[in-house]
Each structure stands twice: as C-alpha cells, then as structure tokens.
BALOBA-1460 file (C-alpha; in Angstrom, 3 decimals):
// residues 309
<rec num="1" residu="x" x="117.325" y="90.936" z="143.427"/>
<rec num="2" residu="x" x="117.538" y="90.044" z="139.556"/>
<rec num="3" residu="x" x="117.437" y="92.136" z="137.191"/>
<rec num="4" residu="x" x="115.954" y="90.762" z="133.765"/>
<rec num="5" residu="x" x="117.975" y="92.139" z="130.674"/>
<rec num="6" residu="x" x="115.884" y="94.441" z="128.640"/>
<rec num="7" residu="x" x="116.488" y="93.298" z="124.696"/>
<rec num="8" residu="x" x="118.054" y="96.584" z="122.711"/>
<rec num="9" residu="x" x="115.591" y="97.777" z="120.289"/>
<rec num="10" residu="x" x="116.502" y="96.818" z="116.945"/>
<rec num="11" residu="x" x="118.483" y="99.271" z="114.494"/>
<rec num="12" residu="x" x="116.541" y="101.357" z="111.995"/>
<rec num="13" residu="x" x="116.533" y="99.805" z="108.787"/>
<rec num="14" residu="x" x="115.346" y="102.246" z="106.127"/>
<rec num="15" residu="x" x="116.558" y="106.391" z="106.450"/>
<rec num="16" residu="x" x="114.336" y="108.744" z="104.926"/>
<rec num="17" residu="x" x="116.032" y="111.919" z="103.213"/>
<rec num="18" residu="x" x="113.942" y="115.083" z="102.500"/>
<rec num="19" residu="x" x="114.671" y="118.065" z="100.142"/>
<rec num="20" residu="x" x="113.046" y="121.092" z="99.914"/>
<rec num="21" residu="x" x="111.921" y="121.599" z="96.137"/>
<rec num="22" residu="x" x="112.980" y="125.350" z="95.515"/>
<rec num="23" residu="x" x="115.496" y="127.907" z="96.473"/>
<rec num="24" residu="x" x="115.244" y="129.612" z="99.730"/>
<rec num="25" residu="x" x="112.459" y="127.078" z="100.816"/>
<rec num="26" residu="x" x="110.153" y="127.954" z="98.519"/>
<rec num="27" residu="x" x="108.239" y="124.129" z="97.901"/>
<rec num="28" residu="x" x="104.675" y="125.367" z="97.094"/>
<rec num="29" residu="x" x="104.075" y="124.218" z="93.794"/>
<rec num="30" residu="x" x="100.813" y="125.903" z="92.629"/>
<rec num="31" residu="x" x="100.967" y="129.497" z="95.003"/>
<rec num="32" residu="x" x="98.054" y="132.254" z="93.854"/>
<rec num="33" residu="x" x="99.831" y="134.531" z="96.062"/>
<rec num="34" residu="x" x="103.431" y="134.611" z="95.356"/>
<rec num="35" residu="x" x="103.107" y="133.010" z="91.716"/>
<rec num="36" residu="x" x="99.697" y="133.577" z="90.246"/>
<rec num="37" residu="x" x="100.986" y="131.973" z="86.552"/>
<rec num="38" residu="x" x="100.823" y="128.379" z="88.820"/>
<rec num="39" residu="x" x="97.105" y="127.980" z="89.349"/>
<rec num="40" residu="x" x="93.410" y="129.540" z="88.725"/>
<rec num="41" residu="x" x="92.485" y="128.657" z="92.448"/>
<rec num="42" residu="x" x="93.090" y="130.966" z="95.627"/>
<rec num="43" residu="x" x="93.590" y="127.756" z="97.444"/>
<rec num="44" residu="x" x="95.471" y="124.496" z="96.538"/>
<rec num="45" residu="x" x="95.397" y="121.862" z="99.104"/>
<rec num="46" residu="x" x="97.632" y="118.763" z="99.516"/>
<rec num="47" residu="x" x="98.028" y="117.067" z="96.093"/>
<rec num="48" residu="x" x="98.498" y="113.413" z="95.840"/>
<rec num="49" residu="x" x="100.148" y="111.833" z="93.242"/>
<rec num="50" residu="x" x="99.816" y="108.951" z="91.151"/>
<rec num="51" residu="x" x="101.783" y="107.345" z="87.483"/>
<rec num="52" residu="x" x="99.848" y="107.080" z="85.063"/>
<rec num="53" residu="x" x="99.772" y="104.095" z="83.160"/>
<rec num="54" residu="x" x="101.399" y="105.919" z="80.293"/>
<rec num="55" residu="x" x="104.091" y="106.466" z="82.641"/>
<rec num="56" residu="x" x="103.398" y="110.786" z="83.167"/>
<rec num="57" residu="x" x="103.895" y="111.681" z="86.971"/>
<rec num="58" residu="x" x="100.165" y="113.719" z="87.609"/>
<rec num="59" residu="x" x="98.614" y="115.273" z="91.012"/>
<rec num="60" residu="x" x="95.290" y="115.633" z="91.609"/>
<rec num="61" residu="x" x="94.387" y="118.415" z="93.785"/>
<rec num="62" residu="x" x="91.866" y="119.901" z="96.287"/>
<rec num="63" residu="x" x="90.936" y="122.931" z="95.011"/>
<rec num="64" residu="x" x="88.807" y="126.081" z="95.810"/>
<rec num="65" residu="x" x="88.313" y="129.014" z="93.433"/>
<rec num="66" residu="x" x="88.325" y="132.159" z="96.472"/>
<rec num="67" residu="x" x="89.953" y="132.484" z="99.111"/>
<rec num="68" residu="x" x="87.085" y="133.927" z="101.643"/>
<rec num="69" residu="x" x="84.296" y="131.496" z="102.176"/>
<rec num="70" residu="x" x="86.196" y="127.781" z="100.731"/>
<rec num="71" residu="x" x="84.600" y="124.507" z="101.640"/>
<rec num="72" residu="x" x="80.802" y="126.208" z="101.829"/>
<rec num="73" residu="x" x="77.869" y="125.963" z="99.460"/>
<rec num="74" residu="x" x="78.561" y="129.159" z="97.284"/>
<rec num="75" residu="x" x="82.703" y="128.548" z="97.052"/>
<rec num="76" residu="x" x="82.803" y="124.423" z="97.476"/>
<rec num="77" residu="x" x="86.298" y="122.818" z="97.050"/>
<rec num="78" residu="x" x="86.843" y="120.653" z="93.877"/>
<rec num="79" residu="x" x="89.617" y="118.242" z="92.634"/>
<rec num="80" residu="x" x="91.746" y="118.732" z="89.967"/>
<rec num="81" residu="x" x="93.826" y="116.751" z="87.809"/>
<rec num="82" residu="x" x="97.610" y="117.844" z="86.516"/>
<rec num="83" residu="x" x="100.357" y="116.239" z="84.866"/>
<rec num="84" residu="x" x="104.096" y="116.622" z="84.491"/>
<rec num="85" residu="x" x="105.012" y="118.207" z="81.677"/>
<rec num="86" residu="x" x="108.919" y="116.704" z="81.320"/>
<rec num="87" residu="x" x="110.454" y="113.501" z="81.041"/>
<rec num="88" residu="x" x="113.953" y="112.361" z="82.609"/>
<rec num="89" residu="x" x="114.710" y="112.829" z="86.152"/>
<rec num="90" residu="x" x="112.739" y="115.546" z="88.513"/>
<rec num="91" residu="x" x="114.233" y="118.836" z="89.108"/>
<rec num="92" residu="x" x="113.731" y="119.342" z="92.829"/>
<rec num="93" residu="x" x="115.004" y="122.738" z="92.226"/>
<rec num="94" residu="x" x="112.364" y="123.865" z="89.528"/>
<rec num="95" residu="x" x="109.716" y="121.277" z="90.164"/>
<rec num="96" residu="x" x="107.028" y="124.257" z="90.125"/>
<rec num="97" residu="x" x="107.952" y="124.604" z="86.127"/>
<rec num="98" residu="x" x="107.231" y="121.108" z="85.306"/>
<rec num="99" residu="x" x="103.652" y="120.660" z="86.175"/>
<rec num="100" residu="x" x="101.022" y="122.096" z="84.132"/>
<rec num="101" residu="x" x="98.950" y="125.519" z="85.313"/>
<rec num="102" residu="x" x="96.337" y="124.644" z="87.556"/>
<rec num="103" residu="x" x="93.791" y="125.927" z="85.764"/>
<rec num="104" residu="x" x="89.815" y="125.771" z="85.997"/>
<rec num="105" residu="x" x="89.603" y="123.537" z="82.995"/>
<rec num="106" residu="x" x="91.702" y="120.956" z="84.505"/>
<rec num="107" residu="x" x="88.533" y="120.259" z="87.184"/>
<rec num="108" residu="x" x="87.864" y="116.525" z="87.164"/>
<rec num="109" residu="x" x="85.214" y="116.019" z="90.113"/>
<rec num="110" residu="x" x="82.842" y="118.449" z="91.260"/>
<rec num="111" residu="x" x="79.841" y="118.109" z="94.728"/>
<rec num="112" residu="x" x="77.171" y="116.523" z="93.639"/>
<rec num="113" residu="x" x="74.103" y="116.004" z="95.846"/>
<rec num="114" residu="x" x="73.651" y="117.700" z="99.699"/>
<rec num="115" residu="x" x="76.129" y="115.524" z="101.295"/>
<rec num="116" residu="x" x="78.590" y="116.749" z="99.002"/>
<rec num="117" residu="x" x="77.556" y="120.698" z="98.777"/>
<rec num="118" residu="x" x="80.728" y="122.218" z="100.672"/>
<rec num="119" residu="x" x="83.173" y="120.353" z="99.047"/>
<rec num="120" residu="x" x="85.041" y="117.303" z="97.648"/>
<rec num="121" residu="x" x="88.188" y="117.403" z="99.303"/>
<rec num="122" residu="x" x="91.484" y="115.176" z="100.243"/>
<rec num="123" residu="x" x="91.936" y="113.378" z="97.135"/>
<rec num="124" residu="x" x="94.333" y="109.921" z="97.702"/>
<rec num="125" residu="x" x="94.459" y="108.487" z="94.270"/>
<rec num="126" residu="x" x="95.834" y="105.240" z="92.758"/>
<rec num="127" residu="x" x="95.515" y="102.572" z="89.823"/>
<rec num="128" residu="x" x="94.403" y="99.399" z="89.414"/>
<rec num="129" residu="x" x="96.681" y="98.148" z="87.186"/>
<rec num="130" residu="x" x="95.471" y="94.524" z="86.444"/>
<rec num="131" residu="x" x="91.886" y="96.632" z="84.861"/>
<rec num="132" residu="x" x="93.260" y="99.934" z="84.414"/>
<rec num="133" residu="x" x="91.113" y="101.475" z="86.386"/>
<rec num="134" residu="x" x="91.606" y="104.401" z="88.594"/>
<rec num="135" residu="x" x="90.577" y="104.648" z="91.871"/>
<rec num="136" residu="x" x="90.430" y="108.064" z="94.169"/>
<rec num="137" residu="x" x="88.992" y="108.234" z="97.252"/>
<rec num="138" residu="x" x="88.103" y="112.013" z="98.781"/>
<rec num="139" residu="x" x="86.348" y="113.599" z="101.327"/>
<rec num="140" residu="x" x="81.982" y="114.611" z="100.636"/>
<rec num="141" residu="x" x="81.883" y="117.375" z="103.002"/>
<rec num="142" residu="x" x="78.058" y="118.734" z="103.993"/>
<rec num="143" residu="x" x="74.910" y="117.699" z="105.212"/>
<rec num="144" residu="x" x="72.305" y="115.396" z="103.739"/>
<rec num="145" residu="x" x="69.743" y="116.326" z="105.441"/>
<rec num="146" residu="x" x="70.284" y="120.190" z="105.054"/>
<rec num="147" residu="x" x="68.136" y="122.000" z="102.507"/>
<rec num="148" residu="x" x="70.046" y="122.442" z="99.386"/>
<rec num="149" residu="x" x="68.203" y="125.741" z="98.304"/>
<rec num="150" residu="x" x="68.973" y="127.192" z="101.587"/>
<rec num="151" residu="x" x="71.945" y="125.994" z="101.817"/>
<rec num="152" residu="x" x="72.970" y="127.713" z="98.347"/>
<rec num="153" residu="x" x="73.154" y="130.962" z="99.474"/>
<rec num="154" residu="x" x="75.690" y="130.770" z="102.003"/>
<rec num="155" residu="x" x="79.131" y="132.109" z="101.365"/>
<rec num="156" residu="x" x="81.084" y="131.739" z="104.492"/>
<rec num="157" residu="x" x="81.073" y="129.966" z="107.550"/>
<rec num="158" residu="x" x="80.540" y="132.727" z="110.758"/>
<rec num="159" residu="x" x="78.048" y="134.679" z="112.474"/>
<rec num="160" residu="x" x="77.102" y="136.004" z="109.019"/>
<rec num="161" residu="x" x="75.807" y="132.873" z="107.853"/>
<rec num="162" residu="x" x="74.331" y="130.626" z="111.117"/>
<rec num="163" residu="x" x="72.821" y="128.419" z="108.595"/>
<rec num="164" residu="x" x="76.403" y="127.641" z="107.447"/>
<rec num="165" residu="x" x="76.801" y="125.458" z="110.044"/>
<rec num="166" residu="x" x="74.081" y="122.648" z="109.017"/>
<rec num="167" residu="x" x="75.303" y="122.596" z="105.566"/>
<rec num="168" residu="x" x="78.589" y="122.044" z="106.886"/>
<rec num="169" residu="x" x="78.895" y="119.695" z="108.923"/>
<rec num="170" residu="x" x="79.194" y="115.872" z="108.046"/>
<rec num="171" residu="x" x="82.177" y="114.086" z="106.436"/>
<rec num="172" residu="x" x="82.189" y="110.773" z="104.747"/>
<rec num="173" residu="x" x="84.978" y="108.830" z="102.463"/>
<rec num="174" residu="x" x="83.725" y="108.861" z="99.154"/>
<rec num="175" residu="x" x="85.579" y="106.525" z="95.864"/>
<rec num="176" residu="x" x="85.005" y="107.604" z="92.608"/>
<rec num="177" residu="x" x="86.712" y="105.588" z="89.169"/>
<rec num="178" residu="x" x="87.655" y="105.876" z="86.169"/>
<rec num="179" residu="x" x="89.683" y="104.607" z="83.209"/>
<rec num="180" residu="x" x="90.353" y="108.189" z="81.582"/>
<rec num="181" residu="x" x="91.253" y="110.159" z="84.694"/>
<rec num="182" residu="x" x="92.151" y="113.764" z="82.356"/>
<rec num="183" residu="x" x="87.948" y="113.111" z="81.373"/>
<rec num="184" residu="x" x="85.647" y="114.634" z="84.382"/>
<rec num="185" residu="x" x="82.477" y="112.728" z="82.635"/>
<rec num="186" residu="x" x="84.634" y="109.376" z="83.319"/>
<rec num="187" residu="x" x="84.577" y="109.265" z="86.585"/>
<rec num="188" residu="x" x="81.895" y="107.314" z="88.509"/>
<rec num="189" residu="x" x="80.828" y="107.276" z="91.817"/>
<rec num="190" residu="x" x="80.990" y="103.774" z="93.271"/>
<rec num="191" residu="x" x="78.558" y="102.271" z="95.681"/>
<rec num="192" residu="x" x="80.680" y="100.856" z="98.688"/>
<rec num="193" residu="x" x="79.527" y="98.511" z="102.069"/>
<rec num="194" residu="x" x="81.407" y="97.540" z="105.073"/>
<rec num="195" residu="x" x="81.676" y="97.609" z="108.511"/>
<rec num="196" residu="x" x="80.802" y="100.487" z="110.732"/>
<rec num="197" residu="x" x="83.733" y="103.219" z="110.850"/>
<rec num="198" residu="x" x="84.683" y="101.704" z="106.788"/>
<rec num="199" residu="x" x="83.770" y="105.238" z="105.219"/>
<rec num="200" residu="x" x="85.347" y="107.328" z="107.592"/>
<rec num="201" residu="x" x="87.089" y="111.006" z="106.939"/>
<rec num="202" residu="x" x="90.321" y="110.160" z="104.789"/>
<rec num="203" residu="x" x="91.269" y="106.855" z="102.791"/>
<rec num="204" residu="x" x="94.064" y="105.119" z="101.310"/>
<rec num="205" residu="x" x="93.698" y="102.154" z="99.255"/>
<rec num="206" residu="x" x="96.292" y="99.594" z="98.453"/>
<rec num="207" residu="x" x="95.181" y="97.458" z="95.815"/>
<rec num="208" residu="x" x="97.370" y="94.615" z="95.230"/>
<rec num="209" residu="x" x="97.963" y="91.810" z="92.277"/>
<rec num="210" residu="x" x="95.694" y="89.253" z="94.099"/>
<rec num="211" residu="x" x="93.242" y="90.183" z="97.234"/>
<rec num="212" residu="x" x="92.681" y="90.524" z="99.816"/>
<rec num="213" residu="x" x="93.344" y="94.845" z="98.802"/>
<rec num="214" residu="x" x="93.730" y="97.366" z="102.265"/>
<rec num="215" residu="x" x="92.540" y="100.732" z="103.182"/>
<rec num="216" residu="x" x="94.011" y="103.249" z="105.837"/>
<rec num="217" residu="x" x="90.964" y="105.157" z="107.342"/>
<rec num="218" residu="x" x="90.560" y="107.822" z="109.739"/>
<rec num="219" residu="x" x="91.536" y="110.646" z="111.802"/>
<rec num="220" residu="x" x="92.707" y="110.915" z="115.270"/>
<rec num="221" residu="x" x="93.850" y="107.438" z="115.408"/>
<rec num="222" residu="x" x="94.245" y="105.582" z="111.395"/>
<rec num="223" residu="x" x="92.789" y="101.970" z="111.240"/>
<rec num="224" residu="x" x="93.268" y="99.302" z="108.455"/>
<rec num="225" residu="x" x="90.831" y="97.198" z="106.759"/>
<rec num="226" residu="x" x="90.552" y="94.543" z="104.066"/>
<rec num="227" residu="x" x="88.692" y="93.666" z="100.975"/>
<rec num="228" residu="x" x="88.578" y="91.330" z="98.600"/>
<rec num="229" residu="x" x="86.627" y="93.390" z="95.558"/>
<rec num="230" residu="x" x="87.339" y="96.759" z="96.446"/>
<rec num="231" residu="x" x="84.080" y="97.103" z="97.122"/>
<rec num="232" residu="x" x="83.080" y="95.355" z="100.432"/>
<rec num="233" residu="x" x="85.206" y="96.507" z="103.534"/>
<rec num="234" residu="x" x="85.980" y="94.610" z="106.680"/>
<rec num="235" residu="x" x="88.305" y="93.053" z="109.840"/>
<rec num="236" residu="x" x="89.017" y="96.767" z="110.940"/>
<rec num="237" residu="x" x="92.622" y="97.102" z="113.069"/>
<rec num="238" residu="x" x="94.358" y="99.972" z="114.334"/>
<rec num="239" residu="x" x="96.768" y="100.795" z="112.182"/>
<rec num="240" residu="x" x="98.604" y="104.231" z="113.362"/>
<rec num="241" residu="x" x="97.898" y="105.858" z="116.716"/>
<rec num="242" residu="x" x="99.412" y="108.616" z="118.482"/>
<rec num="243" residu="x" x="102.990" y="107.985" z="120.428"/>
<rec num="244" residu="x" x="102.739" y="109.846" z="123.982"/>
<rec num="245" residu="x" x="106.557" y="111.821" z="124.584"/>
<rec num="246" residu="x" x="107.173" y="111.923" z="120.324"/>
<rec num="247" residu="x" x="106.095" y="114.494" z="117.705"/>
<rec num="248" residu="x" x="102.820" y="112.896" z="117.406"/>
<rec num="249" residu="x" x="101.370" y="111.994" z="120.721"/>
<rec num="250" residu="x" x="97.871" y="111.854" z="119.951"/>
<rec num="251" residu="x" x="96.194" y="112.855" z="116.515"/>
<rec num="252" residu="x" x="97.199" y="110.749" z="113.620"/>
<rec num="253" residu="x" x="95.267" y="110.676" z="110.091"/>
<rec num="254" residu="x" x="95.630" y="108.524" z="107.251"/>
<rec num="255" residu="x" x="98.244" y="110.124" z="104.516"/>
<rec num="256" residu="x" x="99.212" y="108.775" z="101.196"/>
<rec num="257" residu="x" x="98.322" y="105.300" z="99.363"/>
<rec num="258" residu="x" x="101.297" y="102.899" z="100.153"/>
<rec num="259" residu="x" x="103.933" y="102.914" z="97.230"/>
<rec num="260" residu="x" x="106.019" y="99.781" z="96.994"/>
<rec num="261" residu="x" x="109.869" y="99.718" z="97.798"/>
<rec num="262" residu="x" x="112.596" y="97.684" z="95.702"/>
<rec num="263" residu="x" x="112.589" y="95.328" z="98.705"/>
<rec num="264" residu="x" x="108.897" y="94.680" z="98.466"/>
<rec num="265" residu="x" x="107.880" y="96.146" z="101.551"/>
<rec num="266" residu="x" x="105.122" y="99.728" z="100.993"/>
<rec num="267" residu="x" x="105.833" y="103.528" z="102.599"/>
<rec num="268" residu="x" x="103.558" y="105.307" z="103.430"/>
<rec num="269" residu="x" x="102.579" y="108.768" z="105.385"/>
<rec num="270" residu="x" x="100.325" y="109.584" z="107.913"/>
<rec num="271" residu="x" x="99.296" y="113.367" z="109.016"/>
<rec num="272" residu="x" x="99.893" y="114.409" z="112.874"/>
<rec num="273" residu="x" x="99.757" y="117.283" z="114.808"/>
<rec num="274" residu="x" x="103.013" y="117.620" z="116.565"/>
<rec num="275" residu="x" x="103.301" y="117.839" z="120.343"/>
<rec num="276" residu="x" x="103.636" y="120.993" z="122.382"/>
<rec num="277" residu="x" x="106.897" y="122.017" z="121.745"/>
<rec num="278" residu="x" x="106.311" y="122.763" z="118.128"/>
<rec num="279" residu="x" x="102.858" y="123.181" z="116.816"/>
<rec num="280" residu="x" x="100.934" y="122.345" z="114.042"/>
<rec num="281" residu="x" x="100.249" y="120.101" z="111.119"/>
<rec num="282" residu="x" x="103.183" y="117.462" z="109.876"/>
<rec num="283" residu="x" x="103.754" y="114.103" z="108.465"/>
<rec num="284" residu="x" x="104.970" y="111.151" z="109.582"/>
<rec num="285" residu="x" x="105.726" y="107.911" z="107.937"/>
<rec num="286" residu="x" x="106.254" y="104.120" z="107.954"/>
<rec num="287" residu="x" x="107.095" y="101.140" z="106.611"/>
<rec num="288" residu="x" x="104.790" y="98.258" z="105.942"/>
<rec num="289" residu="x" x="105.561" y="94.560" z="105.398"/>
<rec num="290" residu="x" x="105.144" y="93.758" z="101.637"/>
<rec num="291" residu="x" x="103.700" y="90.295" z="102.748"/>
<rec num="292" residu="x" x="100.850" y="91.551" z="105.302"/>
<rec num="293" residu="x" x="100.780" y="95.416" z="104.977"/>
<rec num="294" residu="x" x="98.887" y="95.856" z="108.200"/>
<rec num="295" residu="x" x="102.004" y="94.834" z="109.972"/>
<rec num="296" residu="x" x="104.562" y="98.308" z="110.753"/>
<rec num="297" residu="x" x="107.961" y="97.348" z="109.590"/>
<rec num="298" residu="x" x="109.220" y="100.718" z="111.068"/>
<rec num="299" residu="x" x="108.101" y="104.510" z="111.906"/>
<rec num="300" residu="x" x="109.765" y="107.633" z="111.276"/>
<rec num="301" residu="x" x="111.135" y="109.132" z="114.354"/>
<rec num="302" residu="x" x="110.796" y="112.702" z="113.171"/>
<rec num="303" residu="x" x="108.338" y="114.291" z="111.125"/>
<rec num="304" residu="x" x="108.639" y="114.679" z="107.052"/>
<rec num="305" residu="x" x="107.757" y="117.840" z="107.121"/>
<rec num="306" residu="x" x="106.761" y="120.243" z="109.457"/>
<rec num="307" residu="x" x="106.062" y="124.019" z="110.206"/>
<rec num="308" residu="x" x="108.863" y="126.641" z="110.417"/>
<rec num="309" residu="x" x="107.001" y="129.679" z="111.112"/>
C-alpha cells in the first residue's frame, strides 16, 4: 500500500487585527438609544464608507425614522450621507465624536416608485475616480405590482396589516450616481442590463482604471460578474459560498466594495451567519488578486465581528 503525500496547505499571508472603537465595547457609532445627540433615526443600519475625492472619510447609511413598523410603506428606510468631521489619524477610542449627527437633513436617497415603497436599504458605495462619479448600489425593497394607495397606509408588518405582506415583498439591486454625493437632487437612478441573477439583493462594485470593472452579488451564496461600462453585466461565477465545519457553513452575502492593499491585491467582507455553536449575523473576509479579482487570494478563518450576547 502507498500512501500519496498530501501537500501542506500554504501559510496565511495577510493577518487581520480588529479593535473595538469605544470603551467597554461600546462601537455603535450613531445609537438613538444610548446616545440620542448621534442621530435623528430610531434605526441606523450598517454604514459603508467611502473617501471622498476631497479626501473627507463619509458613511452613508440605511436609515429609518421609528423604530416600530421600519422597512414598510408608512416608515420606509432611507440612506443617508455623513462625513468626518477631523483630519489626522482616527481615534478608535472616540470615533462616535468625529462623524457628523445623523440628522434628517443629511437624507440623500429616498423610495421612489412601488418597487421601492418599503425602503432603500444596504447602501455599498464607491467612486469612479477617472469621471468623478459616484456610484452606490442599495437594496429597492417592495412590490411593483402592489397598489401604491393601498399600500400607503400600512405601518407595520403583522396580523395588523395582512396587506403588508404584498407591499413587502420583492428585492432588487438598484445603482444610483452622482458627482455631488452631500446633494440628494444629484443623484440619478441608472438604467442597468445583464444576465439573469445580475440585480440580485446586495452589490459591490469594483471599478477599476481600465475594464473590464466587477460586482459581488447575492445572498446565500455571493457570485462575481464583469462589465466593461458599468452598465452591462455578465460571465457570472461563484465568488463566496458557505464552508461546511467553519463559522460560515452555508449563508454568505456580499459585504463591502473591495479596497486596494499596498501590495495591489483588494479586501473585502462578506456577511455570514455563523454555525451552530454561536449564532447570528457576522463578517467574514478575503483577499482578492489585484490582477483578476475574482480569484480568492485568502479567507479569514474567523469572523470580523460577531455577536457577544
């Protein structure tokens, strides 16, 4: 009997270190409940961050004005913009004091039409800098086919409102762009084509010096696809998919737009729900090759972040 030798896997090449942003744990930036000077919004839902050209760190944010009833007809979620409000190095330890109030008159996108009438939500924002245009894809949450009149009077999701569910209940990848991102008037919705599964339920977009430009799409399992105008999306490949025996053994859903390394090579994050020893939402990462970014340099053996209690 012989025995083939099994090749060791290779060693990691990149360590990820993560610090919590306030003391005792306390990382919420923009908290209605335990620090009501932060935001105008009950809820404020996983910000994404981009530079701006003039070189101010800003989030834009999912946000929903109650807390009963978000993501319906009568309390739909909208996105906000806010910027950092220091220069020089961030304060991980006061980071909540150097963002701007999230405040109602920071809105920059609002629903428009029915398929949009419980919410724009998920925001993954980034820039093209070779036009200066700004690109954010989000979620239209609702129904186009539900009546909007109807549809208007519904408050919460339940028993209390069975119509709820038909105004709620479709989800769709949206991009929107602009070249003034503070102005809400500036931003345009964009009319995009591709292959079946292109639009799906969260989107980041890598748009590089010279096409072909890449998108991360989807939830349960996160494919790639490519485009040469930004427009026009196609060649789909799985990207990210769950890892049986890890923290994420089976839902994965596409995080963050890629942000390039000194080495060349893009990290990115993906959202999982860890595996049954632990439960709930977390994020993963990985590394993609600067050269051809579908191609996973490496992935994160433990979660970002992840529930304590």
């Amino acid at each position: 009997l012989v025995l083939a030798a099994t090749a060791a896997a290779p060693p990691p090449r990149y360590a990820v270190e993560v610090s919590r942003t306030g003391p005792g744990g306390m990382n919420v930036l923009f908290d209605s409940v335990h620090h009501p000077e932060t935001t105008d919004f009950a809820h404020n839902f996983g910000p994404s961050h981009v530079r701006l050209l003039d070189g101010v760190d800003a989030l834009v944010i999912r946000s929903c004005v109650h807390r009963p009833g978000c993501s319906t007809p009568g309390n739909s979620d909208v996105i906000t913009l806010v910027k950092r409000t220091v220069t020089g190095p961030v304060d991980l330890s006061n980071l909540q004091s150097e963002f701007e109030k999230n405040s109602l008159d920071k809105v920059i996108l609002r629903p428009q039409g029915a398929d949009e009438q419980c919410g724009v939500q998920d925001p993954r924002i980034t820039v093209d800098r070779r036009t200066g245009t700004y690109l954010m894809a989000y979620t239209a949450y609702g129904d186009g086919t539900a009546n909007p009149t109807a549809c208007s009077n519904a408050t919460a999701c339940g028993p209390t409102w069975p119509h709820c569910s038909r105004c709620c209940k479709s989800t769709k990848t949206k991009v929107v762009m602009s070249k003034t991102p503070e102005v809400a008037s500036s931003w345009v919705r964009v009319n995009r084509t591709g292959d079946v599964g292109f639009d799906a339920k969260s989107t980041a977009t890598l748009v590089r010096d010279t096409p072909p430009h890449f998108q991360w799409t989807g939830t349960g399992s996160v494919r790639s696809w490519q485009s040469n105008d930004l427009l026009h999306w196609t060649a789909a490949e799985d990207a990210i998919v769950g890892r049986p025996g890890s923290f994420d053994p089976g839902y994965c859903e596409a995080g963050a737009p890629p942000v390039r390394l000194a080495d060349g090579n893009y990290f990115t994050t993906y959202d999982t729900i860890i595996g049954s020893q632990r439960h709930g939402w977390a994020a993963g990462w990985v590394v993609l090759n600067g050269s051809n970014p579908r191609e996973v340099l490496q992935r994160g053996g433990e979660p970002l972040v992840e529930p304590t209690r």
